[in-house]
C-alpha positions in Angstrom: -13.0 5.5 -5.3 -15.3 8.6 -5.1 -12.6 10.8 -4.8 -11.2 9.5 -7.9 -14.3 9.7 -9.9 -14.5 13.6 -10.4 -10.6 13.2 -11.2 -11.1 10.7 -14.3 -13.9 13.4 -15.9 -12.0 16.8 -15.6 -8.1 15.5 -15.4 -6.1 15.3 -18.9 -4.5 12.6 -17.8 -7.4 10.2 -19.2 -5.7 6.4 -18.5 -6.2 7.4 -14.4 -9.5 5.7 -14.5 -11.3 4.7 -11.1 -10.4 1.7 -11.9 -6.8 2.1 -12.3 -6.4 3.9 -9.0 -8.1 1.4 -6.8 -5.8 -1.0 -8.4 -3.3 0.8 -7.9 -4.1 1.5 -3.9 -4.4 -1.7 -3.1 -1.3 -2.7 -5.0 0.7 -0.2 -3.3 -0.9 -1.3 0.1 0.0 -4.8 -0.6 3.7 -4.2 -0.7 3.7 -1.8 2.4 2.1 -4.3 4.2 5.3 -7.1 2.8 7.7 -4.4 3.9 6.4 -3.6 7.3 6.2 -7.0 7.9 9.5 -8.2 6.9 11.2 -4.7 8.7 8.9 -5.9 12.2 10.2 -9.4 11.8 13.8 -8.4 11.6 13.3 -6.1 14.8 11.9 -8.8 16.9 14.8 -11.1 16.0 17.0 -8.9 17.1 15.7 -8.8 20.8 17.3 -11.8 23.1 14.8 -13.9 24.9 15.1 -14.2 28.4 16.0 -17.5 29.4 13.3 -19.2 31.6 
């Protein structure tokens, strides 16, 4: 968020508020996070357990 703040004063772009990028972080990380989970899940169900 502080490298966001000196952005909102001098960009044109004036809806990019602090606000809106943290937001928009965390939103992004949220669906990486889905993704990589559901791509790790479907690699580990892949591998055959050894029987035991």
């Amino acid at each position: 968020m502080a490298v966001s703040s000196p952005l909102a004063y001098y960009s044109p772009v004036a809806w990019l508020s602090p606000l809106v990028f943290s937001l928009g972080v965390a939103l992004s990380g949220l669906v990486d996070a889905v993704l990589l989970g559901l791509l790790a899940r479907r690699l580990r169900a892949r591998e055959p357990y050894p029987a035991g």
